[in-house]
C-alpha positions, -999 to 999 in steps of 0.1 A, spaced: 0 0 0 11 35 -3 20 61 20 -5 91 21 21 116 7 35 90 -22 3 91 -31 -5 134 -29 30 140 -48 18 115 -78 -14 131 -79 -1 163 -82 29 153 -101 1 143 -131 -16 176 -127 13 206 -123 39 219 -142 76 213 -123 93 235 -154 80 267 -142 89 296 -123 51 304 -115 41 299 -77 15 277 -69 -14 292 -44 -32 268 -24 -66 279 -7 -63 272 32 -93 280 57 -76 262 86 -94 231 85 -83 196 84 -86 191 46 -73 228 32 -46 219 59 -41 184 46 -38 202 9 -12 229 19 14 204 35 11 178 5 10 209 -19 42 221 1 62 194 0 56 189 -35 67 226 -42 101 220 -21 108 192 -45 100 209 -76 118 240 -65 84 259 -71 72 286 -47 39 284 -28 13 310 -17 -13 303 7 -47 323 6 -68 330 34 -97 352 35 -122 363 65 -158 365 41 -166 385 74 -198 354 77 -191 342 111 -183 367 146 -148 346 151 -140 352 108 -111 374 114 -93 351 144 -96 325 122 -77 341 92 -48 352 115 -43 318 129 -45 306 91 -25 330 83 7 326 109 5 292 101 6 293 62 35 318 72 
């Protein structure tokens, strides 16, 4: 069987471009799965030598919305 991040960089081996100079930006709300996505996404940009950008944004639709897009944010960071 194989490992969880075997599997993330093949999958995103057959999608992305490693010949490029353009960053990839990854989506991350600070739950389990956008969290899930930004580690596989940024070990798969270390070994490409590709640069990733995180996005976070506070749609201001719940009271704790801009909390939660600073934690995001220092941890994207």
């Amino acid at each position: 069987m194989t490992a969880p991040p075997d599997f993330a960089a093949r999958a995103l081996d057959a999608r992305l471009e490693r010949e490029t100079d353009r960053p990839l930006a990854v989506a991350f709300s600070g739950g389990g799965d956008s969290l899930a996505l930004l580690l596989a996404a940024k070990a798969w940009t270390d070994k490409a030598g590709r640069k990733l950008i995180a996005f976070t944004v506070d749609h201001q639709l719940q009271a704790a919305g801009a909390e939660w897009a600073t934690w995001c944010a220092s941890r994207g960071a």
